[in-house]
Backbone atoms as SQL, in Angstrom:
CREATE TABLE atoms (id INTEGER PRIMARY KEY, chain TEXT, resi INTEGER, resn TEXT, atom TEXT, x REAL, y REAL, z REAL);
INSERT INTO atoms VALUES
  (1, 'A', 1, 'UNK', 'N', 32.849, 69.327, 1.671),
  (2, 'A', 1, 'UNK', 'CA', 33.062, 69.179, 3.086),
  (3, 'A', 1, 'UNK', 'C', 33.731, 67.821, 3.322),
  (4, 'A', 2, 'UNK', 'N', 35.036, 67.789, 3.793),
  (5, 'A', 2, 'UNK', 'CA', 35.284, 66.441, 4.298),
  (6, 'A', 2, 'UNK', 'C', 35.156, 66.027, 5.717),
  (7, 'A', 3, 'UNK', 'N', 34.977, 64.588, 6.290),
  (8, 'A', 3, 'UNK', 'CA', 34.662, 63.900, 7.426),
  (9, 'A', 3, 'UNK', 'C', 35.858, 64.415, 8.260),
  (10, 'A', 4, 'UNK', 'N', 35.762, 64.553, 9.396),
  (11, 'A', 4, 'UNK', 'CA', 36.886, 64.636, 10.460),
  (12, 'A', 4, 'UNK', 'C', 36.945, 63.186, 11.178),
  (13, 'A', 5, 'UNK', 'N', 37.735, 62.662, 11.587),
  (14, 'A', 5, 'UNK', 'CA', 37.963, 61.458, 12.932),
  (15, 'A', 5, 'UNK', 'C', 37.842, 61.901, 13.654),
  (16, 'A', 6, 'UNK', 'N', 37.266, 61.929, 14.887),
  (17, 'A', 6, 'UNK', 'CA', 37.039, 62.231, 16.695),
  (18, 'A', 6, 'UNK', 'C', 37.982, 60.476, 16.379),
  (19, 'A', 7, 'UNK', 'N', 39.350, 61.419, 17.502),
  (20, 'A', 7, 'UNK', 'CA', 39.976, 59.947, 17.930),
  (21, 'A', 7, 'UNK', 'C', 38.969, 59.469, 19.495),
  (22, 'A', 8, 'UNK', 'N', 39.115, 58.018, 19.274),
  (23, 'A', 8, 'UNK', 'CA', 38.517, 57.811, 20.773),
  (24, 'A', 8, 'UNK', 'C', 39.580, 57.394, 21.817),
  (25, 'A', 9, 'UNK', 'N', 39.028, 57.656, 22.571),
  (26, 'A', 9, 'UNK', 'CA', 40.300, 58.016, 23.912),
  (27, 'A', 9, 'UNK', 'C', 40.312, 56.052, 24.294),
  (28, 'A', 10, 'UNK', 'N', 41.379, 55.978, 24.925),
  (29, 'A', 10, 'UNK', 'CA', 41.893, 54.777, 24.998),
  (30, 'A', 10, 'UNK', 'C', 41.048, 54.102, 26.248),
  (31, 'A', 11, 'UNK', 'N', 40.258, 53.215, 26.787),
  (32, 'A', 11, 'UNK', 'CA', 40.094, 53.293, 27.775),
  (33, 'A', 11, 'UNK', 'C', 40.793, 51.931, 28.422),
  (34, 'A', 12, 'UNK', 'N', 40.818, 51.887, 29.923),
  (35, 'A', 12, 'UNK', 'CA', 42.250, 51.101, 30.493),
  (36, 'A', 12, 'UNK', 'C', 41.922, 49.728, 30.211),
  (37, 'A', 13, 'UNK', 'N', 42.403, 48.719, 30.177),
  (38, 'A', 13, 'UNK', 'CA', 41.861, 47.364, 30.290),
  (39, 'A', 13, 'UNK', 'C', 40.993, 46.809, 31.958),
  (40, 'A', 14, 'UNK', 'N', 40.522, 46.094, 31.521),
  (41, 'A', 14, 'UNK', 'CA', 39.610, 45.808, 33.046),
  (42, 'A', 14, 'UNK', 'C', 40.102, 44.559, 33.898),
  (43, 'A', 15, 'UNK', 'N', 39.642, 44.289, 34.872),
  (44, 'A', 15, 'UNK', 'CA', 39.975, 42.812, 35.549),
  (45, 'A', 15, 'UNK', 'C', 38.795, 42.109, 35.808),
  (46, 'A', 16, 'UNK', 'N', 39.042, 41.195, 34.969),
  (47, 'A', 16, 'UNK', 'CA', 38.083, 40.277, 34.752),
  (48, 'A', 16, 'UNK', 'C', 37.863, 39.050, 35.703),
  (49, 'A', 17, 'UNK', 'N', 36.206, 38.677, 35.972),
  (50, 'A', 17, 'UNK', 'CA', 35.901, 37.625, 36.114),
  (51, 'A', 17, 'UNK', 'C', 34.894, 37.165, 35.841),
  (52, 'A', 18, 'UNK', 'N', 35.375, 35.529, 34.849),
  (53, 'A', 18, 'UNK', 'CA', 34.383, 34.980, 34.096),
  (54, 'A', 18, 'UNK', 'C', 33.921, 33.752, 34.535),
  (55, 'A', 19, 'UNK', 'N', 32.539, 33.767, 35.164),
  (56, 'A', 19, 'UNK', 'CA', 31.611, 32.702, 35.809),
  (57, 'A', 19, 'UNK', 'C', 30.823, 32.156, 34.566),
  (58, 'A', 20, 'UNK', 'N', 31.506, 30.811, 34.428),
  (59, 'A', 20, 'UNK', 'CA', 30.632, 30.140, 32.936),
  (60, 'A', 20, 'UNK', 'C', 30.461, 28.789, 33.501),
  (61, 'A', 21, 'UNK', 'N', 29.709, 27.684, 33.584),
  (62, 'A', 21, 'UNK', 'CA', 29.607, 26.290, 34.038),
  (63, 'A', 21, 'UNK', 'C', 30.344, 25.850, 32.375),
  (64, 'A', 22, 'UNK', 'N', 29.543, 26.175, 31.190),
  (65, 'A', 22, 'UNK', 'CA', 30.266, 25.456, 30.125),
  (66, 'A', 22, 'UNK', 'C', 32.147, 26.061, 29.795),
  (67, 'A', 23, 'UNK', 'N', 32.535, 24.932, 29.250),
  (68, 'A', 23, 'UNK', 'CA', 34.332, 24.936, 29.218),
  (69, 'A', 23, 'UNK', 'C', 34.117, 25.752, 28.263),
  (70, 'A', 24, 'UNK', 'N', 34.061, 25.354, 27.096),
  (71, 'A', 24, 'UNK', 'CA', 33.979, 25.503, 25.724),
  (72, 'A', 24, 'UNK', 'C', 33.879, 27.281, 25.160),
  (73, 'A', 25, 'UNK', 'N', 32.435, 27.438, 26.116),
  (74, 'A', 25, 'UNK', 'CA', 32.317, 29.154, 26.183),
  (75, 'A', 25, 'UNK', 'C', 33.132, 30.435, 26.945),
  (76, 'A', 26, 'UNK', 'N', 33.008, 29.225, 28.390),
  (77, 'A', 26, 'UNK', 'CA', 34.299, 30.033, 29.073),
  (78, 'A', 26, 'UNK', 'C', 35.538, 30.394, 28.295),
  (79, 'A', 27, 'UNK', 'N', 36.263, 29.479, 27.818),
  (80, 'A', 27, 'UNK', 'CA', 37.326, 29.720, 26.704),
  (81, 'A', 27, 'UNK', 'C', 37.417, 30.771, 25.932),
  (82, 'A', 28, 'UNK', 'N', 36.101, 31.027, 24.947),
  (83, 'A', 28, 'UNK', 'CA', 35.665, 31.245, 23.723),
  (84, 'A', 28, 'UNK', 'C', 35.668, 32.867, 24.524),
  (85, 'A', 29, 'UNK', 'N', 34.735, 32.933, 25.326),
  (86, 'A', 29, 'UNK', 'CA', 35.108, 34.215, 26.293),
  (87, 'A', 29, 'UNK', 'C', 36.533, 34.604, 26.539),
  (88, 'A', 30, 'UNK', 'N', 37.220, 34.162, 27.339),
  (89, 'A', 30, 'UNK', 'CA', 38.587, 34.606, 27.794),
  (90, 'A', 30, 'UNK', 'C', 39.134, 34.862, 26.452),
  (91, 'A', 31, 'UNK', 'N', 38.997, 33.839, 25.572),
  (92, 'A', 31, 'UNK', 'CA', 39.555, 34.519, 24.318),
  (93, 'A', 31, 'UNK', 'C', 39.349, 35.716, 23.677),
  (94, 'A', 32, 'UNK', 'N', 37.845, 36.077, 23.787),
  (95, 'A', 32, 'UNK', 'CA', 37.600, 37.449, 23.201),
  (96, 'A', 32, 'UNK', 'C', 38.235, 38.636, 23.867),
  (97, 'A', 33, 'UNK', 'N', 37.562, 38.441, 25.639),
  (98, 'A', 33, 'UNK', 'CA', 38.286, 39.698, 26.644),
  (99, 'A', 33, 'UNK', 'C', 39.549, 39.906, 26.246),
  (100, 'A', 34, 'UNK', 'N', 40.677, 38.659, 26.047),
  (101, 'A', 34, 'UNK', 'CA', 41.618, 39.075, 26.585),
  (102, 'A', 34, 'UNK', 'C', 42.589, 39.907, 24.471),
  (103, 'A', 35, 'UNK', 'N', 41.748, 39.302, 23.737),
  (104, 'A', 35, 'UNK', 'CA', 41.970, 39.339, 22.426),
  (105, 'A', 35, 'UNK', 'C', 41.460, 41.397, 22.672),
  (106, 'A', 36, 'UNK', 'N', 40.591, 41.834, 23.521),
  (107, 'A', 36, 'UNK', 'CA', 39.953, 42.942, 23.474),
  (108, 'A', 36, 'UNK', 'C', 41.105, 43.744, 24.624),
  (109, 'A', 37, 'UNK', 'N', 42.524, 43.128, 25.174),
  (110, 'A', 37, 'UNK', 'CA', 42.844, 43.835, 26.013),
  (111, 'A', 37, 'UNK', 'C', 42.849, 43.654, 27.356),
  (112, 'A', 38, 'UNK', 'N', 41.680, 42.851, 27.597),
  (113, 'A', 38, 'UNK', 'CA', 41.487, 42.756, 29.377),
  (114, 'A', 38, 'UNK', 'C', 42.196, 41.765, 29.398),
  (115, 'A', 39, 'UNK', 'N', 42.179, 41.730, 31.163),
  (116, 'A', 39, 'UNK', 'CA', 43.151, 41.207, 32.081),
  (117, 'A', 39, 'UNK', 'C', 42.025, 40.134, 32.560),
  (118, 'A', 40, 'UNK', 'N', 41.895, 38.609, 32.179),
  (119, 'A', 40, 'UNK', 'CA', 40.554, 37.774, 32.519),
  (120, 'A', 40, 'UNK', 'C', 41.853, 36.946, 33.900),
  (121, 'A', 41, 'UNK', 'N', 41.534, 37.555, 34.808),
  (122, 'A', 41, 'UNK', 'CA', 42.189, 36.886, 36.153),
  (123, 'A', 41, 'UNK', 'C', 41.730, 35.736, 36.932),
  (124, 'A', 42, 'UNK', 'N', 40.712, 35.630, 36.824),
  (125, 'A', 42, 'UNK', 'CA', 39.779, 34.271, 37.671),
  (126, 'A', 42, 'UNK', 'C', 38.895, 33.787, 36.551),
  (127, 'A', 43, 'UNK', 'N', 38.334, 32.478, 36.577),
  (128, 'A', 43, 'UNK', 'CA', 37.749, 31.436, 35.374),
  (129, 'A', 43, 'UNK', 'C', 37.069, 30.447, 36.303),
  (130, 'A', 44, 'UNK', 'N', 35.812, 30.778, 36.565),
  (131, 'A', 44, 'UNK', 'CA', 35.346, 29.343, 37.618),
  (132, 'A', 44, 'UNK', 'C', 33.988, 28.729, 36.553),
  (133, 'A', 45, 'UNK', 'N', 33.914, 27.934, 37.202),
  (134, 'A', 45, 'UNK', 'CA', 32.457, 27.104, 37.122),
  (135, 'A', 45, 'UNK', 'C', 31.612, 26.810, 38.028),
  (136, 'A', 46, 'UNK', 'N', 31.779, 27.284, 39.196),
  (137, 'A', 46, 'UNK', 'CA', 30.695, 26.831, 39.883),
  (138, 'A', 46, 'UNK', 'C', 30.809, 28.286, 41.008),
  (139, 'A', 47, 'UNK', 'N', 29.629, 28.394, 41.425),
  (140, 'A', 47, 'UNK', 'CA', 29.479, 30.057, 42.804),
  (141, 'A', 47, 'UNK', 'C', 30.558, 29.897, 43.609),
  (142, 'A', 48, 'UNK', 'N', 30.652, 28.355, 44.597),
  (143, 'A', 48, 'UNK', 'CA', 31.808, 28.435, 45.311),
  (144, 'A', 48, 'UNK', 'C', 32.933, 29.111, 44.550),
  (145, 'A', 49, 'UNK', 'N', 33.773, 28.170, 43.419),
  (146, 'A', 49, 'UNK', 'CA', 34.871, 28.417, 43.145),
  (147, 'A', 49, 'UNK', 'C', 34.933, 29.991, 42.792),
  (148, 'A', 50, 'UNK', 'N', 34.047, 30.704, 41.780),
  (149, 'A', 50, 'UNK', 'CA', 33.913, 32.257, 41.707),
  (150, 'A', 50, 'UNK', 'C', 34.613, 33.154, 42.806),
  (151, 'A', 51, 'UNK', 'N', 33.337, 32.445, 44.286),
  (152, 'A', 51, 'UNK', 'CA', 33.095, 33.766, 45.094),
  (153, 'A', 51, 'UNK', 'C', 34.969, 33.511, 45.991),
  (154, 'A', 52, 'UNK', 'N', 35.767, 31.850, 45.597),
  (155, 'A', 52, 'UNK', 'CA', 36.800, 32.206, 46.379),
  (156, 'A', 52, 'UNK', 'C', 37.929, 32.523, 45.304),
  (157, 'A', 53, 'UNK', 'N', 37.604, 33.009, 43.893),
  (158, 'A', 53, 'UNK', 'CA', 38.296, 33.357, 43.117),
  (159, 'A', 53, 'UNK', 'C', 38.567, 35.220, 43.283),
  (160, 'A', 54, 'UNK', 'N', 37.243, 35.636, 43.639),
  (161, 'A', 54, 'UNK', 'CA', 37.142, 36.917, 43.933),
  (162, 'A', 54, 'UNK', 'C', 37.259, 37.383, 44.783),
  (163, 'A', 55, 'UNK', 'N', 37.824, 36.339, 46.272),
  (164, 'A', 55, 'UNK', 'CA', 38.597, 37.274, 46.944),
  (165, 'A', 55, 'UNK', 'C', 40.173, 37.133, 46.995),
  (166, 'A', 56, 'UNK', 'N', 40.537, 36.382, 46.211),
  (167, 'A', 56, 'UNK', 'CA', 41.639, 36.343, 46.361),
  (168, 'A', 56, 'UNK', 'C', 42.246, 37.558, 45.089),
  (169, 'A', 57, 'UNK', 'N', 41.244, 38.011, 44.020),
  (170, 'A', 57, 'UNK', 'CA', 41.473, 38.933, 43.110),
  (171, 'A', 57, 'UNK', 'C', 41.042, 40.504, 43.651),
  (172, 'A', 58, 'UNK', 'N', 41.419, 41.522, 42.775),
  (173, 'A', 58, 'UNK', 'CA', 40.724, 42.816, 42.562),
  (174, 'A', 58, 'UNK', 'C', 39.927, 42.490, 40.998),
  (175, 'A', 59, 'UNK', 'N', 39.455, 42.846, 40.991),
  (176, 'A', 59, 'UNK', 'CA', 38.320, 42.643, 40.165),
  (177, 'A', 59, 'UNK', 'C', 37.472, 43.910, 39.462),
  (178, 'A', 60, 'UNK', 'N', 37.739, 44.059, 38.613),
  (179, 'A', 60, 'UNK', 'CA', 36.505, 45.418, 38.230),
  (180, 'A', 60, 'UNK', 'C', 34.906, 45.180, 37.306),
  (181, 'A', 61, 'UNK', 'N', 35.236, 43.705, 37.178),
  (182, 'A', 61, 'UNK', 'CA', 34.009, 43.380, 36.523),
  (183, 'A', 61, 'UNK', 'C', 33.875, 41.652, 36.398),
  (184, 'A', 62, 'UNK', 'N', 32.667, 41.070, 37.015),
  (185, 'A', 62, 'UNK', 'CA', 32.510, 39.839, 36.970),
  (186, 'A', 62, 'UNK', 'C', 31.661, 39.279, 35.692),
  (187, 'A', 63, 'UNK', 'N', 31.710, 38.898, 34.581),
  (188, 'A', 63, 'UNK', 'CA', 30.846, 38.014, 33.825),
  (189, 'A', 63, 'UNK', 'C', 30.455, 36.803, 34.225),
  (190, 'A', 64, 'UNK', 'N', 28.974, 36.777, 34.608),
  (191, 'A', 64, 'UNK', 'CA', 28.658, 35.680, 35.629),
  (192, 'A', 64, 'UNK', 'C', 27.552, 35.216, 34.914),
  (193, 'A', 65, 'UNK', 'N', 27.519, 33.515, 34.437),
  (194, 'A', 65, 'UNK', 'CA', 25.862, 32.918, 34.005),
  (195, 'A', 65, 'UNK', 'C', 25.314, 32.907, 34.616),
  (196, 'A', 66, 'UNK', 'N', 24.078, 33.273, 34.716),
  (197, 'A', 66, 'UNK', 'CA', 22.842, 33.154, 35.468),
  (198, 'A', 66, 'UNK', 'C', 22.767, 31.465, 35.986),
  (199, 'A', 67, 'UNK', 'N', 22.859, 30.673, 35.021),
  (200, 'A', 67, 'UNK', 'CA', 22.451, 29.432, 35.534),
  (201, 'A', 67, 'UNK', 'C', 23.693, 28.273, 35.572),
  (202, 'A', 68, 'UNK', 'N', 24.447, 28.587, 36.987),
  (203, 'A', 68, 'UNK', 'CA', 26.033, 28.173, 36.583),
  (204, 'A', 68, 'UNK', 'C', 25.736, 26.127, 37.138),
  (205, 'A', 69, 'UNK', 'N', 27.090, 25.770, 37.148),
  (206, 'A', 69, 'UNK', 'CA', 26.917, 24.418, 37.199),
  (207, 'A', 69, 'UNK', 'C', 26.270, 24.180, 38.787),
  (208, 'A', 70, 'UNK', 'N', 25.864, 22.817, 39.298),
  (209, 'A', 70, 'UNK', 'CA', 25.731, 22.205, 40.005),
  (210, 'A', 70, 'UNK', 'C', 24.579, 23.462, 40.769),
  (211, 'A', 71, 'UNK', 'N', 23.785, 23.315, 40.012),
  (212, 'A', 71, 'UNK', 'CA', 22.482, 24.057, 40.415),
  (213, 'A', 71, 'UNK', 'C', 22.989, 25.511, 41.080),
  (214, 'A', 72, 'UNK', 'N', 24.136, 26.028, 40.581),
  (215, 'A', 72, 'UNK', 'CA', 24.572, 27.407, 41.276),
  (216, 'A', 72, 'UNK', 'C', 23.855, 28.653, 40.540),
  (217, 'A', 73, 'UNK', 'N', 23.476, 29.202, 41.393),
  (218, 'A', 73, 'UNK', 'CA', 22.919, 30.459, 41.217),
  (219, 'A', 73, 'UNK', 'C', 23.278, 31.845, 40.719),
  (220, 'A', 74, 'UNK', 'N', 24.023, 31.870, 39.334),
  (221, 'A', 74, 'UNK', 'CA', 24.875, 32.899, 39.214),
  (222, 'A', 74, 'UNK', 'C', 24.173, 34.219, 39.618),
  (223, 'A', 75, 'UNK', 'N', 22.841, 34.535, 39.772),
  (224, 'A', 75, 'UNK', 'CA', 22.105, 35.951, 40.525),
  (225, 'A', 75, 'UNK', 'C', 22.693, 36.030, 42.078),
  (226, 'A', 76, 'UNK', 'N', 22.330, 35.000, 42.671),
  (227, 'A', 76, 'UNK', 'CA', 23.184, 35.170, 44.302),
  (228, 'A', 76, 'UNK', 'C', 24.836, 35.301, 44.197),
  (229, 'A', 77, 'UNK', 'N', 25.431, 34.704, 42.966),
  (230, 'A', 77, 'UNK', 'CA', 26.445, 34.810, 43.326),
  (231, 'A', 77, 'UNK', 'C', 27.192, 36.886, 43.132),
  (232, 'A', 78, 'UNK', 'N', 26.677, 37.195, 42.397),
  (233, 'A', 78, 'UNK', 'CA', 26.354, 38.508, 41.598),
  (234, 'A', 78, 'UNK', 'C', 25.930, 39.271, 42.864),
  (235, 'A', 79, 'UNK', 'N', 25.014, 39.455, 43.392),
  (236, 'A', 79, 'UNK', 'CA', 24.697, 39.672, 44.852),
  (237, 'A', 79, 'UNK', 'C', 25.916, 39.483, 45.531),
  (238, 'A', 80, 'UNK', 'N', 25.953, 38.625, 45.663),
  (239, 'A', 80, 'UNK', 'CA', 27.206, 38.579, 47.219),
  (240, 'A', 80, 'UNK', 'C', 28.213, 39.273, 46.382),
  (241, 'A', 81, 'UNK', 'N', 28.876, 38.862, 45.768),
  (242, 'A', 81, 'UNK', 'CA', 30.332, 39.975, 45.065),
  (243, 'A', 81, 'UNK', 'C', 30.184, 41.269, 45.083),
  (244, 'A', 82, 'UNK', 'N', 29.114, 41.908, 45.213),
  (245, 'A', 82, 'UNK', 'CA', 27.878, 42.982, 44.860),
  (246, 'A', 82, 'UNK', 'C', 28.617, 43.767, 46.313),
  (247, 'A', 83, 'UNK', 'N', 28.054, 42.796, 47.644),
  (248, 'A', 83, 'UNK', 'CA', 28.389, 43.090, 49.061),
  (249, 'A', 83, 'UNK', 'C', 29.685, 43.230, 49.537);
């Protein structure tokens, strides 16, 4: 009996946004997404800069730290983008 391949279907690239307070990871991120295809459109560090990164984008998916810089709340910010 030999193995068959199931091809996997292509799926589209996404639009990204990546909420990181550290540089270093943020980077290390955008590098992977965009190494994986996606479209990483907005890059903040702090809730403000995010939540006015995301309206000025379409967006299909936010990567957001929980515990972003200057005591920002990446859960509220996740919430409001949410709304």
């Amino acid at each position: 009996m030999t193995a068959q391949t199931v091809p996997v279907p292509a799926t589209p690239p996404l639009s990204l946004l990546v909420a990181q307070s550290d540089p270093a990871l943020s980077a290390a991120m955008v590098e992977i997404l965009t190494d994986a295809g996606h479209a990483v459109v907005a890059v903040a560090g702090t809730p403000e800069s995010a939540a006015g990164q995301a309206a000025l984008h379409v967006i299909d998916l936010a990567i957001i730290d929980a515990d972003l810089a200057d005591e920002g709340d990446g859960v509220a910010l996740a919430d409001g983008l949410h709304d």
